[in-house]
Backbone as XML, in Angstrom:
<?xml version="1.0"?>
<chain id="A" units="angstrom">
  <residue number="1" name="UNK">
    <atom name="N" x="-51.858" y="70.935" z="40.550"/>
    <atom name="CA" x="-50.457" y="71.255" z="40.366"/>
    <atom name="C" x="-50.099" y="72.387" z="41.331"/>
  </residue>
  <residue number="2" name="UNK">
    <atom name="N" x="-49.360" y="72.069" z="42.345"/>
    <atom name="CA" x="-48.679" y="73.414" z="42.833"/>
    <atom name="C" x="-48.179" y="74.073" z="42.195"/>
  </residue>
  <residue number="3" name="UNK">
    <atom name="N" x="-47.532" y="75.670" z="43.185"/>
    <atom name="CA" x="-47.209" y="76.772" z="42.418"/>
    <atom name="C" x="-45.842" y="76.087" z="42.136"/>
  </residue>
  <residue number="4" name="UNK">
    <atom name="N" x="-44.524" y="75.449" z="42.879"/>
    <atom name="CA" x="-43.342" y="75.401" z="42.632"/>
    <atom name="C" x="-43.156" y="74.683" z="41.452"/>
  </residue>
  <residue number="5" name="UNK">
    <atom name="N" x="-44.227" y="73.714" z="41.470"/>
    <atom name="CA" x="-44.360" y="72.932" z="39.959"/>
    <atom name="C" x="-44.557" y="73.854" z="38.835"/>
  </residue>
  <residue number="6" name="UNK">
    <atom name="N" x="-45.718" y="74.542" z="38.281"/>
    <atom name="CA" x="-46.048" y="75.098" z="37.813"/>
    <atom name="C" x="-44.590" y="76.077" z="37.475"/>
  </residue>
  <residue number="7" name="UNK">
    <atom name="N" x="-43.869" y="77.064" z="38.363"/>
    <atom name="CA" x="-42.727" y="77.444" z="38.147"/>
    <atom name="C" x="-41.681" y="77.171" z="37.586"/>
  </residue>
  <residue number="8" name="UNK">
    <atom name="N" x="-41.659" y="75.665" z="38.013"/>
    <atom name="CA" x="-40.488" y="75.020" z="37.442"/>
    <atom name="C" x="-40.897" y="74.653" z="36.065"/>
  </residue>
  <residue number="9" name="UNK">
    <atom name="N" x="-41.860" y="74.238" z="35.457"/>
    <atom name="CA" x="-42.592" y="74.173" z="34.125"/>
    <atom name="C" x="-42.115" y="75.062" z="33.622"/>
  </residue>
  <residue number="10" name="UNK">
    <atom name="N" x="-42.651" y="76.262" z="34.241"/>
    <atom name="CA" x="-42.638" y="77.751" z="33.087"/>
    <atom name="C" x="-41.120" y="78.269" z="32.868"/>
  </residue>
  <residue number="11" name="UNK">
    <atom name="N" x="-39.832" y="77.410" z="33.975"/>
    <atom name="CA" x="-38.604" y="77.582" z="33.516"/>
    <atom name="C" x="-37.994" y="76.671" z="32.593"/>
  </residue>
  <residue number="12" name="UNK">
    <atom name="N" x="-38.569" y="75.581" z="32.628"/>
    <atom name="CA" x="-38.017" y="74.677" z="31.660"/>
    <atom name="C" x="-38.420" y="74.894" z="30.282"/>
  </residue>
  <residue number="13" name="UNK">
    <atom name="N" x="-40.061" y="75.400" z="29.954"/>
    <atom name="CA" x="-40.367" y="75.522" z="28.744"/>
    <atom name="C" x="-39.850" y="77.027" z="28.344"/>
  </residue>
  <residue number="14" name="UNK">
    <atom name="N" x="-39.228" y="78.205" z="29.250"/>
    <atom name="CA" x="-38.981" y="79.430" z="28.539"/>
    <atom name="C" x="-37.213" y="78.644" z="28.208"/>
  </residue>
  <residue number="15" name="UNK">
    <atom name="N" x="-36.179" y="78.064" z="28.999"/>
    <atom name="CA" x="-35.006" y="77.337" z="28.601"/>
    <atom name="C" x="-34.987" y="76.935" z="26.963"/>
  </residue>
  <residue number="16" name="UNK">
    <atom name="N" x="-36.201" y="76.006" z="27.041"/>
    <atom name="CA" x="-36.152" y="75.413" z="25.735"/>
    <atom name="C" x="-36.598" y="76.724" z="24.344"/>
  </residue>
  <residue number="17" name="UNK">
    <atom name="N" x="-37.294" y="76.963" z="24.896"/>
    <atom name="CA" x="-37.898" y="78.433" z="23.440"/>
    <atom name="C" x="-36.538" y="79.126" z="23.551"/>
  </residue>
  <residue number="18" name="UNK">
    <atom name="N" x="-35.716" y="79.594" z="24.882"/>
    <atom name="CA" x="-34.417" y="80.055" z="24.747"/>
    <atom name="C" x="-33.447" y="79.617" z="23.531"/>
  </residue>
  <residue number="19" name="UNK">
    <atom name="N" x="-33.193" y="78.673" z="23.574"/>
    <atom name="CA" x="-32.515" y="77.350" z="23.165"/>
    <atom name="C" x="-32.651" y="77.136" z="21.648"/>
  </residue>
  <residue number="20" name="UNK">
    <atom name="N" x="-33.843" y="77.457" z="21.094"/>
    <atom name="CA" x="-34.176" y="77.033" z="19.902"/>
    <atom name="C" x="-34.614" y="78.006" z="19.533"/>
  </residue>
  <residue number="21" name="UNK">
    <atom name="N" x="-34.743" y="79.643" z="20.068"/>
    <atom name="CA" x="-34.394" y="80.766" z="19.555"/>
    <atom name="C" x="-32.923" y="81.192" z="19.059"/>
  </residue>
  <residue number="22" name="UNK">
    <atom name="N" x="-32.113" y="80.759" z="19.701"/>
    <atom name="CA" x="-30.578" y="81.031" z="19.410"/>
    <atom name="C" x="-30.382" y="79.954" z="18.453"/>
  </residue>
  <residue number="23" name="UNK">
    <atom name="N" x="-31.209" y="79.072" z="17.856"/>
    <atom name="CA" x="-30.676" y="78.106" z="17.030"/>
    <atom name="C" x="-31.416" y="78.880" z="15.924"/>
  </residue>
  <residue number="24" name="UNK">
    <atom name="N" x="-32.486" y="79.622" z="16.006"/>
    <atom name="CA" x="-33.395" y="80.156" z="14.653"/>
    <atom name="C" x="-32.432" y="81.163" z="14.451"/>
  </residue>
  <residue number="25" name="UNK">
    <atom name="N" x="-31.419" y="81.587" z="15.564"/>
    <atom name="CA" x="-30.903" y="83.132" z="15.210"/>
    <atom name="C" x="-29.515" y="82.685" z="14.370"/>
  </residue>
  <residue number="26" name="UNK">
    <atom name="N" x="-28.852" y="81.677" z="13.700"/>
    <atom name="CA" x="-27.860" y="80.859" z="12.968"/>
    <atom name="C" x="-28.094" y="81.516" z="12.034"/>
  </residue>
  <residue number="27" name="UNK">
    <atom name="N" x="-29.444" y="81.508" z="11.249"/>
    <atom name="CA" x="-29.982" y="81.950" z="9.869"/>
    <atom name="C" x="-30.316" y="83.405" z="9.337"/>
  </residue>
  <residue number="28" name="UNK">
    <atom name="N" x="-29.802" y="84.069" z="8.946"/>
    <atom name="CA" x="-30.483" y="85.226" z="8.518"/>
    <atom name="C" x="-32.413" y="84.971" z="8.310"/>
  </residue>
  <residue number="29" name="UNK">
    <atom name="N" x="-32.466" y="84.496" z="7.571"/>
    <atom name="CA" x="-33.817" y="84.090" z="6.739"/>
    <atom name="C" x="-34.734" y="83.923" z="8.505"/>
  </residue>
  <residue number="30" name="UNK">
    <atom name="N" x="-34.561" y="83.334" z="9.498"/>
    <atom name="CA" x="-35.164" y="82.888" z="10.429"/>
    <atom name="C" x="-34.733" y="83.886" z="11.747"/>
  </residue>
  <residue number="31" name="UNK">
    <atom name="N" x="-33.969" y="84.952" z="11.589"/>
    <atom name="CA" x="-33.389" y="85.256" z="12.568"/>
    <atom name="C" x="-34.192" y="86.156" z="13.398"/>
  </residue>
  <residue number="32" name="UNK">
    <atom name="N" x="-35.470" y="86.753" z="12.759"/>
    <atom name="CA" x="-36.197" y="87.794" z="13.415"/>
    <atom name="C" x="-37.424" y="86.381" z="14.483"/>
  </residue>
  <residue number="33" name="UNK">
    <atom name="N" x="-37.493" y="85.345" z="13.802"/>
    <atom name="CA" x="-38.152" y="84.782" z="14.357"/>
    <atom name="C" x="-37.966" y="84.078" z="16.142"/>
  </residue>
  <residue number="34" name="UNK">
    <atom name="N" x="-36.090" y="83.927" z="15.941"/>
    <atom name="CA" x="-35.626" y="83.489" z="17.440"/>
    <atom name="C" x="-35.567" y="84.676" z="17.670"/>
  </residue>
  <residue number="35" name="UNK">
    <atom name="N" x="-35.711" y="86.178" z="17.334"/>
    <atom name="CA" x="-35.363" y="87.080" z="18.268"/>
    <atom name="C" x="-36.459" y="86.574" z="19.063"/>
  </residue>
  <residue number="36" name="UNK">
    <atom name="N" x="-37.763" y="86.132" z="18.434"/>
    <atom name="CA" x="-38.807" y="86.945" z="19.073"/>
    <atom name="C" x="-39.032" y="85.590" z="19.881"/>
  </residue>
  <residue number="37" name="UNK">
    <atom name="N" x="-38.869" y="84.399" z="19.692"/>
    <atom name="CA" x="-38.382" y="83.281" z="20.723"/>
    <atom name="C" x="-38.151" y="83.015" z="21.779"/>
  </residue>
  <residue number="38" name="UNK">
    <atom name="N" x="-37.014" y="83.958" z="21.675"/>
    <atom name="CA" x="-36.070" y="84.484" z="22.813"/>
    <atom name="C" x="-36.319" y="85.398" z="23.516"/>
  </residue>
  <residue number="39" name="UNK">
    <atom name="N" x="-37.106" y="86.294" z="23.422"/>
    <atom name="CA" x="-37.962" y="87.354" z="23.657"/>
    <atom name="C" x="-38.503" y="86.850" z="25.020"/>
  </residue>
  <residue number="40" name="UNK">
    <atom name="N" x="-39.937" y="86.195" z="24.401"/>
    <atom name="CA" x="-40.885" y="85.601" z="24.906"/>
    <atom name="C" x="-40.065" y="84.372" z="25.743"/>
  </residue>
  <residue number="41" name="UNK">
    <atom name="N" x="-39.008" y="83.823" z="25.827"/>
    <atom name="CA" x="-38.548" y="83.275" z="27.083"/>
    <atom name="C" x="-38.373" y="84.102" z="28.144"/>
  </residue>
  <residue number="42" name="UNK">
    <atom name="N" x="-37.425" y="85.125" z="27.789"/>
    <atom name="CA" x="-36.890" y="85.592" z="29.013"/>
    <atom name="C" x="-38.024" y="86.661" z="29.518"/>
  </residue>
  <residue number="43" name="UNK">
    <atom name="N" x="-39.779" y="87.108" z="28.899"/>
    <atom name="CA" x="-40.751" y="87.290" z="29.318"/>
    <atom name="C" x="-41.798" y="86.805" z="30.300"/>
  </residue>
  <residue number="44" name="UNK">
    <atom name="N" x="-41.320" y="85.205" z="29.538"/>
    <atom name="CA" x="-41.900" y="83.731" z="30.378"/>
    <atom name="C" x="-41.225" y="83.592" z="31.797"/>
  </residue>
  <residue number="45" name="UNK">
    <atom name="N" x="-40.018" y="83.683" z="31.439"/>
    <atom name="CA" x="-39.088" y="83.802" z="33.022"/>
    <atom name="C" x="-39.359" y="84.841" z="33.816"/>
  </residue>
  <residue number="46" name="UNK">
    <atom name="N" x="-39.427" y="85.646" z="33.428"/>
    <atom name="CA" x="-39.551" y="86.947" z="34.508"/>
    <atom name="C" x="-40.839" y="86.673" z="35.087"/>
  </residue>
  <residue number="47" name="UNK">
    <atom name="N" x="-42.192" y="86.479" z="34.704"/>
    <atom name="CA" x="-43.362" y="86.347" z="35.034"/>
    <atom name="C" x="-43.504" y="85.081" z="35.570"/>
  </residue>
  <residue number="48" name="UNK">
    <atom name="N" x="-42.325" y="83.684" z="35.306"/>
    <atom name="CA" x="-42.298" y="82.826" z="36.658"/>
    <atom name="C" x="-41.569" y="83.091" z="37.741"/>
  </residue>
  <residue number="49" name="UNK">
    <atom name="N" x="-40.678" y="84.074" z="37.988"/>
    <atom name="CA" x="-40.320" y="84.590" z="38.582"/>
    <atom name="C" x="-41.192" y="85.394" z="39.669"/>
  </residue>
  <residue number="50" name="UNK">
    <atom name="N" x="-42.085" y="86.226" z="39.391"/>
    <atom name="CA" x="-42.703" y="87.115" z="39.882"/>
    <atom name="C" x="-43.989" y="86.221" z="40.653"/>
  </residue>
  <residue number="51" name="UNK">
    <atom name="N" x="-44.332" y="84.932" z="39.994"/>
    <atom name="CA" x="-45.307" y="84.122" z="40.755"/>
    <atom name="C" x="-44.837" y="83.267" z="41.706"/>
  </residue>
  <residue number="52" name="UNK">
    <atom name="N" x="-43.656" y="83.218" z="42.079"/>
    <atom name="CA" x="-43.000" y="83.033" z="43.170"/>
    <atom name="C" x="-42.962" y="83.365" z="44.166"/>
  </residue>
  <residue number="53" name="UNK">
    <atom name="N" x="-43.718" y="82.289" z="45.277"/>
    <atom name="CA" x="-44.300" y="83.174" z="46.521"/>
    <atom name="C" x="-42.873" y="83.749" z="47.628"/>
  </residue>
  <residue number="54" name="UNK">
    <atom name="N" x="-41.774" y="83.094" z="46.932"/>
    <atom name="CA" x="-40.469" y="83.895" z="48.086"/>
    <atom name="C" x="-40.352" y="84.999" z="47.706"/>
  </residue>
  <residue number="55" name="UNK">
    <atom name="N" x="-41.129" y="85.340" z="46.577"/>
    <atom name="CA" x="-40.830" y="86.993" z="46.200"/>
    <atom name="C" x="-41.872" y="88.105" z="47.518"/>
  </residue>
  <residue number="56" name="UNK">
    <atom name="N" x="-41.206" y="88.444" z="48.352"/>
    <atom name="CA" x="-42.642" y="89.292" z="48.900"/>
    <atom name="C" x="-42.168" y="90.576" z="48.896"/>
  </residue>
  <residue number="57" name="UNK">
    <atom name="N" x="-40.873" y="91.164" z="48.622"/>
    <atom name="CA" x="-41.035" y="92.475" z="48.212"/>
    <atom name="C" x="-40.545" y="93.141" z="47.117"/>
  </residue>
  <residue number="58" name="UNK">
    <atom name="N" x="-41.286" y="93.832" z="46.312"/>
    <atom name="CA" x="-41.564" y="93.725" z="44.417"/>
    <atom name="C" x="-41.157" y="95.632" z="44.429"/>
  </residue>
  <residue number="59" name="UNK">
    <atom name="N" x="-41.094" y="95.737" z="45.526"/>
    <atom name="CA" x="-40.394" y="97.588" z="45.166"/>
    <atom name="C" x="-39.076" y="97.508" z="44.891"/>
  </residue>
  <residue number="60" name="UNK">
    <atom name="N" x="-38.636" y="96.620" z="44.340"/>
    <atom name="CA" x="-36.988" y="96.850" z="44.022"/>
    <atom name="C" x="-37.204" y="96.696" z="42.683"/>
  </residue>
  <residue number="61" name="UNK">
    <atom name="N" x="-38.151" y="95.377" z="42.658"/>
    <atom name="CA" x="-38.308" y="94.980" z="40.753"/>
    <atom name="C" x="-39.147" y="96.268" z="40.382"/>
  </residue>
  <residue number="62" name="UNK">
    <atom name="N" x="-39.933" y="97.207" z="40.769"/>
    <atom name="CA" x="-40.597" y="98.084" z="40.355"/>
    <atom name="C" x="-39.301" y="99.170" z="39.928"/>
  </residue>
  <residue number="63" name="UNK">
    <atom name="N" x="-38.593" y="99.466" z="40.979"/>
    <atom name="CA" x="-37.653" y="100.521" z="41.063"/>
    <atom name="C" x="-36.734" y="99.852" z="39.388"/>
  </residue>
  <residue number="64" name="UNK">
    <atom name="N" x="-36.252" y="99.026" z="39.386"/>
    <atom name="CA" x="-35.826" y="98.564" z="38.538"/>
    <atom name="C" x="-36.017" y="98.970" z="37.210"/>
  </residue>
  <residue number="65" name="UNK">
    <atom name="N" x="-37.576" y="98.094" z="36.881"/>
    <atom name="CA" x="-37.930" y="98.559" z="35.872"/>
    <atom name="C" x="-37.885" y="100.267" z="35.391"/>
  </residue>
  <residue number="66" name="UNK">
    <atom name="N" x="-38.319" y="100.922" z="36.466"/>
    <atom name="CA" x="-38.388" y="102.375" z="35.917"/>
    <atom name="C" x="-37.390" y="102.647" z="36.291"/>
  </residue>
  <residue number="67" name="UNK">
    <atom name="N" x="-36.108" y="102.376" z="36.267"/>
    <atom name="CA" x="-34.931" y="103.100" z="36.266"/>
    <atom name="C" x="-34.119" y="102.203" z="34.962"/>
  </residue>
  <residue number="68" name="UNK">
    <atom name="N" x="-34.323" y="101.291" z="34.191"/>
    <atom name="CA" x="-34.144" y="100.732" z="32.905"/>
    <atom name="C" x="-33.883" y="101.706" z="31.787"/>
  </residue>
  <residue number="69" name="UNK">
    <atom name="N" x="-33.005" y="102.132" z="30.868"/>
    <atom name="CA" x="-32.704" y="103.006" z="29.954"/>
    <atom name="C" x="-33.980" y="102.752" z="29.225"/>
  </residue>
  <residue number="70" name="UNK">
    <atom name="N" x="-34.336" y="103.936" z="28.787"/>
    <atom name="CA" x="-34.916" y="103.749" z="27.441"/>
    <atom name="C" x="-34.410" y="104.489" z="26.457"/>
  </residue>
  <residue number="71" name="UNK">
    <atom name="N" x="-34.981" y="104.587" z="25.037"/>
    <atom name="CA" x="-34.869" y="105.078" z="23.998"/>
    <atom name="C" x="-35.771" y="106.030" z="23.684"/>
  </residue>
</chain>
């Protein structure tokens, strides 16, 4: 399997956990569960993102991250 394959996989399956996190988040009773759904998509995305060989310079996503608010 190539990498673009492999990429495109890891966007379609974080879409769908997207997708059916916002459907767990309808429910109170289920709602902590699509947070965490949803979570782990847009975790999944970022990290197919980053295995993306057009990415070749990662000091902006670095800068990024540590300039991100925290609490």
């Amino acid at each position: 399997m190539s990498t673009q394959a492999f990429i495109q996989l890891v966007y379609l399956g974080a879409a769908a956990l997207f997708i059916f996190g916002l459907k767990a988040m309808s429910s109170p009773r289920t709602a902590r569960r699509g947070m965490l759904m949803a979570a782990a998509a847009m975790v999944s995305a970022i990290g197919g993102t980053l295995l993306d060989p057009q990415v070749v310079n990662y000091e902006w996503i670095v800068v990024a991250g540590l300039r991100s608010p925290r609490r």
